[in-house]
C-alpha positions in Angstrom: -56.8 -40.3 -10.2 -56.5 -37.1 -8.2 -59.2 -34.4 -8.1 -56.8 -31.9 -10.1 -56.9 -34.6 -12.8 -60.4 -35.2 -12.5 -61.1 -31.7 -13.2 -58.7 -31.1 -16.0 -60.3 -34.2 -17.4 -64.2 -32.9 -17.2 -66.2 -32.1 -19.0 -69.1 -29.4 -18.0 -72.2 -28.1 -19.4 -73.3 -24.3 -18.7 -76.5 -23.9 -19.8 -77.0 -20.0 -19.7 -74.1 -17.6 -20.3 -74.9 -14.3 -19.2 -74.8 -12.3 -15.7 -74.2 -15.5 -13.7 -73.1 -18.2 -16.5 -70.1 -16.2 -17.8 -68.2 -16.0 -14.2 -69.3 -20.0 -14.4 -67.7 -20.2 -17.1 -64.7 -17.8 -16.4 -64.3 -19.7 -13.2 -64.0 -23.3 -14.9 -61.7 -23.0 -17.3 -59.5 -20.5 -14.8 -59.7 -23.8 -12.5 -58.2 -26.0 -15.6 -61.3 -27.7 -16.6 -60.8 -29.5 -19.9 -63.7 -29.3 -21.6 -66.8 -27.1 -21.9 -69.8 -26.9 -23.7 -71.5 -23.6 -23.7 -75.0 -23.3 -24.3 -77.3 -19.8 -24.9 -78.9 -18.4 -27.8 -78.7 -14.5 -26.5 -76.2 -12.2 -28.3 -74.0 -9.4 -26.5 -75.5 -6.0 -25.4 -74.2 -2.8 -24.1 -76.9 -3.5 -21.0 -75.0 -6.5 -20.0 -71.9 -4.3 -19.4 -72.2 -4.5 -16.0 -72.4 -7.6 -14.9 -71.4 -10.0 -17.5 -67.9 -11.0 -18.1 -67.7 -11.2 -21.9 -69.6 -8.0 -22.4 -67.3 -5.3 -23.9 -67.6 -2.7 -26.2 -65.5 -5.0 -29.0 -68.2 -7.9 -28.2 -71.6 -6.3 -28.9 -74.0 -8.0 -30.9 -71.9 -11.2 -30.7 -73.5 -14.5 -29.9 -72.3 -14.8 -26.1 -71.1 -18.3 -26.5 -68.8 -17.2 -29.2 -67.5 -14.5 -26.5 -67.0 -16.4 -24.3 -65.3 -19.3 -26.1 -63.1 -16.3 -27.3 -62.5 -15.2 -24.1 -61.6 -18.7 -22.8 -59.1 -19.9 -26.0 -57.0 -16.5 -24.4 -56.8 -17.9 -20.6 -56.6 -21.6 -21.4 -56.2 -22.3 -25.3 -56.1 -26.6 -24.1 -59.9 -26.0 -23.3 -62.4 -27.4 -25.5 -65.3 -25.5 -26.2 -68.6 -26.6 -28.0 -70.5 -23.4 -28.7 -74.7 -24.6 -28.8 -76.8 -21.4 -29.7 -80.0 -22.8 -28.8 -82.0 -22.4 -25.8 -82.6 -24.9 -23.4 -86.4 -25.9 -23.9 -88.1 -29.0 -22.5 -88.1 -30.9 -25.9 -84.9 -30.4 -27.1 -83.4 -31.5 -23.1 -80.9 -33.3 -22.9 -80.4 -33.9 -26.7 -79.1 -30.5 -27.4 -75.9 -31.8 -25.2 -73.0 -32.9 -28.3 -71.7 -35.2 -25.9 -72.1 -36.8 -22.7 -70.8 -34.5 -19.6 -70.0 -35.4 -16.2 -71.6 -31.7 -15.0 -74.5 -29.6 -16.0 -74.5 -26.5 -14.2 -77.8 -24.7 -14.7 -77.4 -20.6 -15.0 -80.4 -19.8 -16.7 -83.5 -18.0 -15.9 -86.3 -20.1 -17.6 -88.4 -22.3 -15.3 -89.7 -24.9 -18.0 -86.1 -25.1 -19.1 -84.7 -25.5 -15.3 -87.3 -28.0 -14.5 -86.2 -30.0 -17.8 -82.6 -30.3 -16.6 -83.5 -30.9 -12.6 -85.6 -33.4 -13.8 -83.5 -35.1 -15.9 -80.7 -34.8 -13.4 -83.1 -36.6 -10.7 -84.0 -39.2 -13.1 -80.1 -39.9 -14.7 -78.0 -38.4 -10.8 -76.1 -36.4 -13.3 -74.7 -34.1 -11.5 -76.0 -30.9 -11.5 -76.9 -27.6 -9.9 -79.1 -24.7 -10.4 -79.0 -21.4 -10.1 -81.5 -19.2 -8.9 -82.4 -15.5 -9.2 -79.7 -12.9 -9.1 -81.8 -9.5 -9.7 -83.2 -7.4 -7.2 -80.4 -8.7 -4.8 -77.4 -6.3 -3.0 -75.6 -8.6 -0.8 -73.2 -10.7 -1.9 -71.9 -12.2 1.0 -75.5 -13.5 1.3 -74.9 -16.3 -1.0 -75.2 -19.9 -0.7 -75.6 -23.2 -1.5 -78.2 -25.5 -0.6 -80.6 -28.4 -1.7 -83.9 -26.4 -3.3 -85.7 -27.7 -0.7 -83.9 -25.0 1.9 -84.3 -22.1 -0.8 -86.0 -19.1 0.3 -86.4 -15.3 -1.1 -86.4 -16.5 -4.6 -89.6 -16.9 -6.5 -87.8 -18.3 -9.7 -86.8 -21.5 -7.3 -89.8 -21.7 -5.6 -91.5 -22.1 -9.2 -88.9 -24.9 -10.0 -89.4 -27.1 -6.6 -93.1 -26.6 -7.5 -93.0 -27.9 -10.9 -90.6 -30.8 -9.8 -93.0 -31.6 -6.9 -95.9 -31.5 -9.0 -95.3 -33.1 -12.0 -92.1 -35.0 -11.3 -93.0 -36.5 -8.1 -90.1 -34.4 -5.7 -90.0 -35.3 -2.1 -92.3 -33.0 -0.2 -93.0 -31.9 3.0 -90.1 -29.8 3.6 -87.9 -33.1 3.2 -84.6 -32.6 0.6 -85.3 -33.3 -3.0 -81.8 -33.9 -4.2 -80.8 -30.6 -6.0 -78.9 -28.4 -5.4 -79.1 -24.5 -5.5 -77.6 -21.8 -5.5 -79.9 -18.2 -3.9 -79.5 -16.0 -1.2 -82.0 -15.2 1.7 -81.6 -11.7 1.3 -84.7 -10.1 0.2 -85.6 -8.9 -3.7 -85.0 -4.9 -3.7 -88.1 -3.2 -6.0 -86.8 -1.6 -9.2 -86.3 1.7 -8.0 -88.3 4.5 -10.3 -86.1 7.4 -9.2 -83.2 5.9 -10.8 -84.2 4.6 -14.0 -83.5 5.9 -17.1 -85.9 7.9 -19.4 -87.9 6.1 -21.8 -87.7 7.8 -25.6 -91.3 9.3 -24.7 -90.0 10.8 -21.8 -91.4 8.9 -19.1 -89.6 6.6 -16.6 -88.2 2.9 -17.5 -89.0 1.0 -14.5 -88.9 -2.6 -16.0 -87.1 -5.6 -14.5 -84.3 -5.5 -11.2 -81.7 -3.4 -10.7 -78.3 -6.5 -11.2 -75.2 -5.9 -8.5 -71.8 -7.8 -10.8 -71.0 -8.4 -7.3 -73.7 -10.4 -6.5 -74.3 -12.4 -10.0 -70.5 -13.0 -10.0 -70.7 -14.8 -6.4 -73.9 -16.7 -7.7 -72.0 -18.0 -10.5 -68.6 -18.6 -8.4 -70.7 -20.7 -6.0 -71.8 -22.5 -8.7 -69.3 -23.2 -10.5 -66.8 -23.9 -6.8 -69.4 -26.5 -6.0 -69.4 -28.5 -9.1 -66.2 -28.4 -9.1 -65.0 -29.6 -5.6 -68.2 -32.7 -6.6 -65.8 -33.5 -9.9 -63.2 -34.2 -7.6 -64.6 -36.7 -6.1 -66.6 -37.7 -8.9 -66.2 -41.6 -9.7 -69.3 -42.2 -12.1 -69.2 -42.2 -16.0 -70.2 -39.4 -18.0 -74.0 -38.9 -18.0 -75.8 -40.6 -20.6 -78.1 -38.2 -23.2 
């Protein structure tokens, strides 16, 4: 079987469908990927305009896996799409998967829930990779790929290789730990107060990072290019819930 067929033939869990699981997304099914199962429990809103793919004026206040599916039966109608609105939570991993999947790409922002599915992953060598924090960051072309063990500047993958170290038995000592990540080195830029919006009370809105579509849209095309060119090669069975 040839890697084209192999891909056409997957099928792919993205867990997370917002800023950087929608250009997942968008990038898998672009690339012919059969099958997809699309899991998030968030619905569309105008702040995701930016920076998420399915986010448009005619999709607000839809659940985003029913965007995206949308989205995805107008670029490649063949594609099957499960649509889970749940979130990913340490008891309900991996059961809340409808089927077995030969990928799980992780794009969500939940440390219990990414420590779940690495875990698991370890455990099963599904294959899988996991995405790391997108917010606060400016440079796109400072993206990469590596094994967690090599992630720096991100505090929400630090957390995970902590948790899977601790409590999951992880290699340590600097030595790799078998997932892969997707981050970039560049430092986290501070919310910036002078160009915030107004709160209703007048005063200044300074909560969470400032989000570049450039940047989330690499993070998610780096995912989504490396679980792909692993599916071409990809030999094993489906992995077992």
């Amino acid at each position: 079987m040839t890697g084209a067929a192999r891909i056409r033939d997957a099928h792919v869990a993205v867990v997370g469908v917002g800023g950087v699981g929608s250009w997942v997304a968008e990038a898998l099914v672009r690339s012919g990927v059969g099958q997809l199962t699309l899991i998030d429990l968030d619905q569309v809103a105008e702040s995701n305009i930016n920076r998420q793919v399915h986010a448009l004026s005619i999709t607000l206040g839809q659940a985003k896996v029913d965007a995206m599916a949308e989205r995805i039966a107008l670029i490649h109608p063949g594609c099957v799409v499960q649509c889970v609105e749940e979130f990913v939570e340490p008891e309900n991993w991996p059961h809340v998967l409808p089927a077995p999947v030969d990928a799980v790409i992780d794009a969500c922002d939940q440390v219990q829930a990414k420590t779940a599915m690495a875990a698991w992953a370890l455990q099963t060598s599904a294959l899988f990779i996991t995405v790391g924090a997108a917010g606060g960051k400016q440079q796109a072309e400072r993206v990469e790929v590596a094994d967690l063990a090599a992630a720096t500047h991100d505090p929400l993958l630090a957390k995970l290789r902590y948790a899977l170290r601790r409590r999951h038995g992880a290699a340590r000592d600097g030595r790799p730990l078998g997932v892969p990540c997707v981050f970039s080195r560049e430092s986290v830029a501070p919310p910036d107060a002078s160009c915030t919006v107004a709160a209703p009370d007048g005063t200044l809105n300074c909560h969470g990072y400032g989000s570049s579509v450039a940047v989330t849209a690499t993070f998610g095309m780096c995912a989504a290019g490396w679980a792909m060119r692993a599916l071409a090669t990809k030999k094993e069975p489906k992995s077992h819930l």
